[in-house]
C-alpha positions in Angstrom: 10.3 -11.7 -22.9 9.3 -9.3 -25.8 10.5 -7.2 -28.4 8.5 -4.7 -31.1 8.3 -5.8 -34.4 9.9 -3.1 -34.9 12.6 -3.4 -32.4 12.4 -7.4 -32.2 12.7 -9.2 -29.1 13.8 -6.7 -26.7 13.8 -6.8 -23.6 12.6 -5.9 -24.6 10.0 -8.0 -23.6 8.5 -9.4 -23.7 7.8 -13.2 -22.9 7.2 -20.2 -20.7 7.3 -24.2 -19.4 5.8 -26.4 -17.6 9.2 -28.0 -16.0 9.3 -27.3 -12.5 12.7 -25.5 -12.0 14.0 -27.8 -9.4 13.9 -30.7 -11.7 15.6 -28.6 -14.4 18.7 -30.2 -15.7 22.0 -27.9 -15.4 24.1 -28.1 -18.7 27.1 -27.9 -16.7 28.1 -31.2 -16.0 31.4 -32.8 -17.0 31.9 -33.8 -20.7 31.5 -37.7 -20.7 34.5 -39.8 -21.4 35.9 -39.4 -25.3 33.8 -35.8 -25.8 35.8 -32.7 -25.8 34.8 -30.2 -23.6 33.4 -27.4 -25.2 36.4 -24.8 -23.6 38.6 -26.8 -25.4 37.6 -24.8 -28.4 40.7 -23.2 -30.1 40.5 -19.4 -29.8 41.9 -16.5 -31.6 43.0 -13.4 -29.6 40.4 -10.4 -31.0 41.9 -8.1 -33.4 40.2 -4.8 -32.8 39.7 -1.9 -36.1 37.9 1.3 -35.0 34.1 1.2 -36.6 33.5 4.7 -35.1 30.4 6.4 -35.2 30.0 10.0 -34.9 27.8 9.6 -31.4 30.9 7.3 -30.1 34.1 8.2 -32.1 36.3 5.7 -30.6 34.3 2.7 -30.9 36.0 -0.4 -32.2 34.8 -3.8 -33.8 36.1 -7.4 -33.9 34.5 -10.5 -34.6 35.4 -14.1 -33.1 35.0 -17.6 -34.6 33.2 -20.1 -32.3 31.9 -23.3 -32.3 28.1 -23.9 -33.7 27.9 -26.8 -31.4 30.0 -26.3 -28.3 30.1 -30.2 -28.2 31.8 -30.7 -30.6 34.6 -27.7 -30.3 36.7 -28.5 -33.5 33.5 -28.8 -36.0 31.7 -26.1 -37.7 32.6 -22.4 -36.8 30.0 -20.0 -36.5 31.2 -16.1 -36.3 30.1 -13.3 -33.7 30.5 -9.6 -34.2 31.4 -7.7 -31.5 32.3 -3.9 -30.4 34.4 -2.3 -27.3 34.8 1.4 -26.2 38.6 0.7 -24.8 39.3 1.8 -21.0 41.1 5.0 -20.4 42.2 4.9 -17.2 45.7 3.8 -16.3 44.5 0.9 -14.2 41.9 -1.2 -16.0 39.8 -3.2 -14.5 39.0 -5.1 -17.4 36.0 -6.2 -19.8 32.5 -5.1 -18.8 30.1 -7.4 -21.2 27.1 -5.8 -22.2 23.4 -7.2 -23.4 20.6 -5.6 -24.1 18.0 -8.4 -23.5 15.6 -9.7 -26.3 16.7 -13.0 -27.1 17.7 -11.2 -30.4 18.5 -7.7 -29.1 22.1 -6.5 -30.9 24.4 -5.0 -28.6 26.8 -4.2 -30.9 25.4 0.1 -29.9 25.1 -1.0 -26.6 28.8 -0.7 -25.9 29.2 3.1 -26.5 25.8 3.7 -25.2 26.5 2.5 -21.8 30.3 4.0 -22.0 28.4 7.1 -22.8 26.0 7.1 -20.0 28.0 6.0 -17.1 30.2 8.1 -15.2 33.0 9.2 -16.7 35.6 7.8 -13.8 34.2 4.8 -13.5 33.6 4.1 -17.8 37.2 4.5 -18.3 38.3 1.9 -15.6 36.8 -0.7 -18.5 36.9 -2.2 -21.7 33.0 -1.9 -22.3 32.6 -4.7 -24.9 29.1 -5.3 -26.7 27.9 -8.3 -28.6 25.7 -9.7 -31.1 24.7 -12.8 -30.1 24.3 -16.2 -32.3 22.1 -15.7 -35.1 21.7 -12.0 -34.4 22.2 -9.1 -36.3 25.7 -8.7 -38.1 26.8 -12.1 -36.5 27.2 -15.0 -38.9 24.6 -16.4 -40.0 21.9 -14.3 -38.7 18.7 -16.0 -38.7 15.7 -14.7 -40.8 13.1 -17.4 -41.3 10.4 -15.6 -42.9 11.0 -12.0 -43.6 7.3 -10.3 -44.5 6.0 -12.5 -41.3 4.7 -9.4 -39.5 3.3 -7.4 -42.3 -0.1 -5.6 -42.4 -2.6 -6.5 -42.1 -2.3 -9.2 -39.8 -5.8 -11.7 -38.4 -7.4 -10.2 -35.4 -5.3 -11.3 -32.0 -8.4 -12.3 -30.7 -9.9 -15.6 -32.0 -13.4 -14.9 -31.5 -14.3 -17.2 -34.7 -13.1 -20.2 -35.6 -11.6 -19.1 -39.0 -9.5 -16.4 -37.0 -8.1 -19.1 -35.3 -7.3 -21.0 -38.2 -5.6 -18.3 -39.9 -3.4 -17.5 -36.7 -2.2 -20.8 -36.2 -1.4 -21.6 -40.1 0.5 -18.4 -39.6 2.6 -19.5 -36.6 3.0 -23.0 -38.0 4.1 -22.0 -41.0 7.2 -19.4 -39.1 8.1 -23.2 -37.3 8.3 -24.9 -40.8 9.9 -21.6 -42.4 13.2 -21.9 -39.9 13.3 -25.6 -39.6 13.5 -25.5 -43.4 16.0 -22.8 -43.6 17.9 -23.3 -40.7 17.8 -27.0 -40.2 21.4 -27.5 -39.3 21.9 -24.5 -37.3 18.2 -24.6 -34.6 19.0 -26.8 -32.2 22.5 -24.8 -31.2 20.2 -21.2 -31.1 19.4 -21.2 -27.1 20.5 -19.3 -24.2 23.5 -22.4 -22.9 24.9 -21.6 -26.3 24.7 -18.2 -26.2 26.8 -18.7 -22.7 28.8 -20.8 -23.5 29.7 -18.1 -26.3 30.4 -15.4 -23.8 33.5 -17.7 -22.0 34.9 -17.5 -25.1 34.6 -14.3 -25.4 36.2 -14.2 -22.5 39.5 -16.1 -23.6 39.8 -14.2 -26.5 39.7 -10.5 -24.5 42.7 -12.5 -22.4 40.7 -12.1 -19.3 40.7 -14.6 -16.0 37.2 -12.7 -15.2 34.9 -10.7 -16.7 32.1 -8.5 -15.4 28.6 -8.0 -17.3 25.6 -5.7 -17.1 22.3 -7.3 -18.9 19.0 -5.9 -19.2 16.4 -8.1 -19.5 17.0 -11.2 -21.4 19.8 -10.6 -20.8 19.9 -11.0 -17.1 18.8 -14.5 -17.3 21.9 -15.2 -20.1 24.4 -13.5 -17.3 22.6 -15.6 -14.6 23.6 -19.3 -17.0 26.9 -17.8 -17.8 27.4 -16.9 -14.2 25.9 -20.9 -13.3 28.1 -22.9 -15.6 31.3 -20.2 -15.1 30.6 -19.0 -11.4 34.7 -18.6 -10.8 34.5 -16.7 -14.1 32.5 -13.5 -12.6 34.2 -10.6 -11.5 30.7 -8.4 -11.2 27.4 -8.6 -12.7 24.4 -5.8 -12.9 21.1 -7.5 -13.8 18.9 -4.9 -14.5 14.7 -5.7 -15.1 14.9 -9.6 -14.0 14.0 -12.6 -15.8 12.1 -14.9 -13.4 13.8 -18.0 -13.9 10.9 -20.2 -12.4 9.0 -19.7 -15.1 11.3 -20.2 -18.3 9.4 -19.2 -20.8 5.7 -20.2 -21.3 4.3 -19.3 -17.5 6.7 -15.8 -17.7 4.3 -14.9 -20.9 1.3 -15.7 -18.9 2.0 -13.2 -15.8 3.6 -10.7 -18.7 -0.1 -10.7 -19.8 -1.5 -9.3 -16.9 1.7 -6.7 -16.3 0.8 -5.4 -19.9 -2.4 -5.2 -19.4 -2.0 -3.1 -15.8 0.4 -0.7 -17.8 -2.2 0.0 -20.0 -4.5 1.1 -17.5 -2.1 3.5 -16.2 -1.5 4.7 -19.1 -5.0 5.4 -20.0 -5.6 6.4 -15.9 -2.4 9.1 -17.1 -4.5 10.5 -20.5 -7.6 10.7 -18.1 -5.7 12.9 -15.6 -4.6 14.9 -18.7 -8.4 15.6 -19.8 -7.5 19.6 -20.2 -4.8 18.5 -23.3 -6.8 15.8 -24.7 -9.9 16.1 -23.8 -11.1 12.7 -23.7 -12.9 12.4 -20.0 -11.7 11.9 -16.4 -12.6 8.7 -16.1 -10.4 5.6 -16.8 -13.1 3.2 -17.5 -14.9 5.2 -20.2 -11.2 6.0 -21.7 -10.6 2.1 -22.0 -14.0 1.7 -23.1 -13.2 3.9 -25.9 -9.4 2.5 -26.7 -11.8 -0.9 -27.0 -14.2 0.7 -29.3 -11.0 2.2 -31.2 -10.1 -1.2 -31.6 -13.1 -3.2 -32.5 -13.6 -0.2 -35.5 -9.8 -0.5 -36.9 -10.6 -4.6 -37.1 -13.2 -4.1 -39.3 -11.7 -1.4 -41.3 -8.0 -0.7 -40.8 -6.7 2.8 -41.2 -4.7 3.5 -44.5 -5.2 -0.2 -45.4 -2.0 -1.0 -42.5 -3.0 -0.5 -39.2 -5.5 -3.3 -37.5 -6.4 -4.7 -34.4 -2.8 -6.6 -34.2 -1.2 -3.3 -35.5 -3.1 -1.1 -33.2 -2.1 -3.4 -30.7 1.7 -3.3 -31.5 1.5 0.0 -31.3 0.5 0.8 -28.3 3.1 -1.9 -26.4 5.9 0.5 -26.2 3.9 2.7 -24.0 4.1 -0.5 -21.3 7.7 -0.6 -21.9 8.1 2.9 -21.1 6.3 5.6 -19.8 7.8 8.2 -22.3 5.8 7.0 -24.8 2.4 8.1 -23.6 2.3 11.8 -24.8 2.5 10.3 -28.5 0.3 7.4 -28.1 -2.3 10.3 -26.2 -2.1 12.4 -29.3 -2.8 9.7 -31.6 -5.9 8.3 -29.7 -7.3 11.1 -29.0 -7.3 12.4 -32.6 -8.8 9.0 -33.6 -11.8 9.1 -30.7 -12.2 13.2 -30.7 -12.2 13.5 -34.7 -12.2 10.0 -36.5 -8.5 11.0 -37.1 -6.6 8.4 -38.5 -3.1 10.4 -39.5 -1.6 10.3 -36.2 -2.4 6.6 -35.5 -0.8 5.7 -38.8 2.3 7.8 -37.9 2.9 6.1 -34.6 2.3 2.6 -36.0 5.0 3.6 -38.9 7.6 5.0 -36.0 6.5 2.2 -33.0 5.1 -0.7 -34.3 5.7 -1.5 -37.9 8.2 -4.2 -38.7 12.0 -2.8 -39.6 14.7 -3.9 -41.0 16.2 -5.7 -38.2 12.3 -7.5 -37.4 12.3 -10.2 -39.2 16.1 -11.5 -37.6 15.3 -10.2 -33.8 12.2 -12.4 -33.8 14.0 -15.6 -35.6 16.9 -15.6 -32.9 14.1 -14.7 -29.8 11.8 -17.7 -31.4 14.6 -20.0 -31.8 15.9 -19.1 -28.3 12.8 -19.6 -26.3 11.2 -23.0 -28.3 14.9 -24.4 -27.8 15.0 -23.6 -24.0 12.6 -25.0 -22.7 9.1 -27.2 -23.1 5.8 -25.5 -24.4 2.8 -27.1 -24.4 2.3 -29.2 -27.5 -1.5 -29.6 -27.3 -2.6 -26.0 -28.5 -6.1 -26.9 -26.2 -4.3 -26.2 -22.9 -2.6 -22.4 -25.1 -6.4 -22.2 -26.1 -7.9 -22.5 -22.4 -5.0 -20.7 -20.8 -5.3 -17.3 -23.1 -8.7 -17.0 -23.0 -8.2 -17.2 -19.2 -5.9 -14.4 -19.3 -8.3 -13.0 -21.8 -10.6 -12.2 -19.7 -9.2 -10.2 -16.9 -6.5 -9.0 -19.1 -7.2 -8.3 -22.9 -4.6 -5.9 -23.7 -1.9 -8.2 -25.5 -3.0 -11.7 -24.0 -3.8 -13.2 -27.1 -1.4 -10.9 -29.2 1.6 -12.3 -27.1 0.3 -16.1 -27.4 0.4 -15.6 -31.5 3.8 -14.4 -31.0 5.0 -17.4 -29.1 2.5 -20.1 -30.8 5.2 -21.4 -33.2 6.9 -22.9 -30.3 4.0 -25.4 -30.4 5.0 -26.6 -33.7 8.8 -26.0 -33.3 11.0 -28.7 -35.3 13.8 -29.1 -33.0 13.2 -30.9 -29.5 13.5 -28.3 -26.3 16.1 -28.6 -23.6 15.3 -28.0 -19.8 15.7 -24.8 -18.0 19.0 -24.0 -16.4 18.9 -23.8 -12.3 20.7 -20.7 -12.1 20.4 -20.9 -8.3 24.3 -20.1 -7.3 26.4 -19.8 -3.8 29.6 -19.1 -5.9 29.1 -15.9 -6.9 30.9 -12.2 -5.7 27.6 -9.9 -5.0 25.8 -9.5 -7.8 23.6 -6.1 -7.9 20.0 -6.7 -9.2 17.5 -3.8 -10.1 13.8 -3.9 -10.5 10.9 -2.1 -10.9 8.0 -2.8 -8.9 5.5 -2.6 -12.1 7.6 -3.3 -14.8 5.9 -5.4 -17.4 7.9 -6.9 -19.7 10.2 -8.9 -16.6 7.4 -8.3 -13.4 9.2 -7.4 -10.4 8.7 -11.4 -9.0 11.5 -11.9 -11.0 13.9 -10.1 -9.4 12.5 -11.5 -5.9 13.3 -14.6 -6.8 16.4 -14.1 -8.4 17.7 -12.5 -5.7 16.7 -15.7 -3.5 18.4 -17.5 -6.1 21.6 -15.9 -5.9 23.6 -15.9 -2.6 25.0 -12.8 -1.2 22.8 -10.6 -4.2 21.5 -7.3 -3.6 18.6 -5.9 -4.9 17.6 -2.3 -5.8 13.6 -1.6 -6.3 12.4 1.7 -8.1 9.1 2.0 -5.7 6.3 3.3 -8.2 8.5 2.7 -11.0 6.9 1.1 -14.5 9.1 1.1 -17.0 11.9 -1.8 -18.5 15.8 -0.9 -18.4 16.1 1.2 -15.3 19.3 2.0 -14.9 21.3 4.6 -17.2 17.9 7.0 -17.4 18.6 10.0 -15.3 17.6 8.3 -11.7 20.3 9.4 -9.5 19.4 6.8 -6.8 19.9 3.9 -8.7 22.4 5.2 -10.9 24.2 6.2 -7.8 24.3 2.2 -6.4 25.6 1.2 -10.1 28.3 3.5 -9.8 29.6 2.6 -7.1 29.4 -1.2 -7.5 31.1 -1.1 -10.5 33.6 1.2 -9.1 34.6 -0.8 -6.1 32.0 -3.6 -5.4 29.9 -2.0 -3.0 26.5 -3.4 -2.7 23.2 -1.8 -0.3 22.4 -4.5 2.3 19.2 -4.1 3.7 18.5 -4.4 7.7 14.7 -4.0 7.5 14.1 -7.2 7.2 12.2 -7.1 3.5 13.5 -8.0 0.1 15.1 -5.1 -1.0 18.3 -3.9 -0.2 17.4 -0.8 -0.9 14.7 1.5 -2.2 14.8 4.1 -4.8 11.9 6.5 -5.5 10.6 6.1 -8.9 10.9 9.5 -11.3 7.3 11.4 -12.1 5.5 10.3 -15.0 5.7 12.6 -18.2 3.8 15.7 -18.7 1.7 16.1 -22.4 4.1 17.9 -24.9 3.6 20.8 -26.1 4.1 22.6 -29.8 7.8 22.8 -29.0 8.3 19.0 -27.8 6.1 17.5 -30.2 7.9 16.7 -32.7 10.7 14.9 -30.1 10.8 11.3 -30.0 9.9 9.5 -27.0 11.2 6.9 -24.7 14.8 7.5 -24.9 18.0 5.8 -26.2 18.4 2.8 -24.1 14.5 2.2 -24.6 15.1 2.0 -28.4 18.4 -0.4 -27.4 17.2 -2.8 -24.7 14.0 -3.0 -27.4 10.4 -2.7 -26.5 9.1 -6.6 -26.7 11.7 -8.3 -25.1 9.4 -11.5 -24.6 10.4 -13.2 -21.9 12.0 -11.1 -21.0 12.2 -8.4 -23.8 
């Protein structure tokens, strides 16, 4: 699942195997005879120095020395960096582990972010501690396998002749040979099992019997093998914009494909309804007639030399992330369509899409991850066949997303099988999802919530965007308040999935000369990421 170059691997995503789930083998089983167990991993007790910021004075850092391979618990350390904003209340009720999603999302900001945005009773009641994954961010080493991967001008998504093809693939085969060359000895431990096996240790070295976690999207599938292979180690868990863990990772890409591509409509269904701001026409199809024509013209000749059809493309993603996105994107393709305007377009490719300094790592660690988890399809016929399936009834980012993925076909280290995270061993854990969320589609969180025993789950009705909790919707903010205060959960007597139903917030209005110079989408948007693939 999905992050913006920019952003990489957020939730973000997005965003895939051909395992069937229920043969999936669980990486939970007792150590064979002579091989330590991987909690028998010495571990230090976290010494804490405040790295405050000026948004979250009392934030604090640490960093913890783990094992690279968790098999071997005495070999090879490997360092994580993490962050806390320290309970205030008298009575603690210890950690609250936070992820924002990717793989490759840093949740080092996360910490004060969610501090910041919870209620204030119930944020000082814990130790809200934020991570950076292996390989990610200011974690040690974090992985960066070829660093000018995503810059302009990239080869048309869209292989319509065979030398576009070519020039994809030698691309995403060369990103496979890149990290296997520079990170030979370090790939095959980059996967979500690691990553949970991690978070026990972070665990130990908080000095906690339990801990509760909140992930957003990626990051509800790496609570969901944390909470398989640690069950009696979960106090609470939020899982907020669900993984769908049947389809880990190469089918979840697939049905993200179609969720980006209905975002899109809506979003160009939203600019229609706004025809007295932009003035490009009431109806949706000539509007997506036009963003196609947009297109088709910046692959032949891309604006300011940087901004193609894959840049175009990338830009435009965020705005299926989040809905608070569309005023800008409006503005920038309705200058281009009303008056050849390129400025704009270029502007919200340098802001949304263009790769940052934090792209090149987010998109090593979310590569790694998902090639490592699970089986792709090593015969790039049946990638072939299946995008330009998706292709045709969805063209948004279908082949955009399968370039993004495609060095999984060439990956150098051999995949593991997905985790059955299906649990009876678990407190309640809360769930939220948005019925048209695209990055994590709201089947997801259906079967999650099957997957989990005594779960309840929260839908946003009408709701599109990724992350929903912690953005101003009183209803669902209300049930994550009150779960993390004292473990209440909604149970549903209406006999469907949810739990309970929350109405989703209206969509945004244009902006005016006194909002347009704000920046859209919104904190935890620019936190959770905007391609979390698999996710973001």
């Amino acid at each position: 699942m999905h992050s913006s170059r920019r952003r990489a691997a957020v939730l973000c995503g997005a965003v895939l195997t051909t395992v069937a789930l229920s043969a999936a083998a669980l990486p939970a089983a007792p150590a064979r005879a002579g091989v330590p167990r991987a909690d028998a991993a010495p571990v230090a007790r976290l010494a804490w120095k405040n790295c405050g910021t000026t948004a979250h004075p009392r934030l604090q850092c640490a960093s913890l020395k783990v094992p690279l391979d968790h098999a071997d618990p005495r070999g090879r350390r490997i360092t994580l960096a993490l962050s806390r904003i320290p309970h205030t209340a008298k009575t603690s009720q210890g950690p609250l582990l936070v992820n924002p999603g990717g793989p490759g999302g840093s949740g080092l900001t996360l910490a004060g972010f969610v501090a910041a945005a919870l209620p204030r009773k119930v944020a000082a009641q814990y130790d809200v501690v934020g991570f950076d994954p292996r390989g990610v961010g200011r974690s040690d080493p974090a992985l960066d396998c070829a660093p000018r991967h995503f810059d302009p001008v990239r080869p048309d998504p869209v292989p319509l002749a065979p030398a576009v093809e070519r020039a994809n693939l030698a691309r995403a085969k060369a990103f496979a040979e890149a990290c296997g060359r520079r990170y030979a000895d370090v790939l095959a431990h980059i996967d979500t099992v690691s990553a949970a096996r991690d978070l026990d240790l972070v665990r130990r070295a908080l000095g906690a019997g339990r801990i509760s976690y909140f992930g957003y999207s990626y990051g509800t599938y790496l609570g969901a093998v944390y909470a398989r292979l640690y069950p009696h180690r979960v106090r609470r868990a939020v899982l907020d914009s669900v993984v769908d863990p049947a389809g880990v990772w190469y089918r979840n890409n697939l049905a993200q494909d179609f969720a980006f591509d209905d975002r899109h409509r809506a979003f160009l269904a939203w600019v229609a309804r706004h025809h007295g701001t932009y003035r490009l026409g009431t109806d949706p199809r000539r509007l997506r007639t036009a963003w196609y024509a947009m297109r088709a013209e910046l692959a032949g000749k891309p604006a300011d030399g940087r901004v193609g059809a894959a840049e175009l493309e990338d830009t435009f993603l965020p705005g299926g992330y989040h809905n608070g996105y569309w005023p800008r994107l409006a503005e920038a393709f309705a200058a281009y369509v009303r008056a050849g305007d390129t400025e704009p377009l270029v502007e919200a490719y340098d802001d949304l899409g263009a790769p940052g300094a934090s792209t090149g790592n987010g998109y090593s660690v979310y590569t790694a991850v998902q090639c490592r988890d699970a089986r792709w399809p090593g015969d790039w016929q049946r990638w072939r066949a299946d995008n330009w399936a998706v292709h045709a009834r969805a063209p948004f980012m279908g082949w955009n997303n399968a370039w993004y993925n495609a060095p999984c076909a060439f990956w150098p280290v051999e995949a593991r099988r997905p985790v059955d995270v299906a649990n009876d061993r678990l407190p309640p854990v809360l769930l939220f999802q948005a019925t048209g969320d695209a990055a994590t589609p709201y089947r997801g969180g259906a079967t999650l919530h099957r997957l989990l025993r005594g779960s309840s789950l929260v839908v946003e009705d009408g709701g599109g965007n990724h992350g929903i909790t912690l953005r101003g919707n009183a209803c669902l903010d209300g049930h994550l308040a009150a779960y993390l205060t004292d473990g209440t959960v909604p149970r549903g007597h209406g006999g469907g999935e949810a739990d309970a139903v929350c109405a989703a917030g209206p969509d945004p209005q244009p902006r005016d000369a006194r909002t347009s110079a704000a920046t859209p989408g919104g904190t935890l948007h620019d936190l959770v990421g905007s391609r979390p693939r698999a996710v973001d």
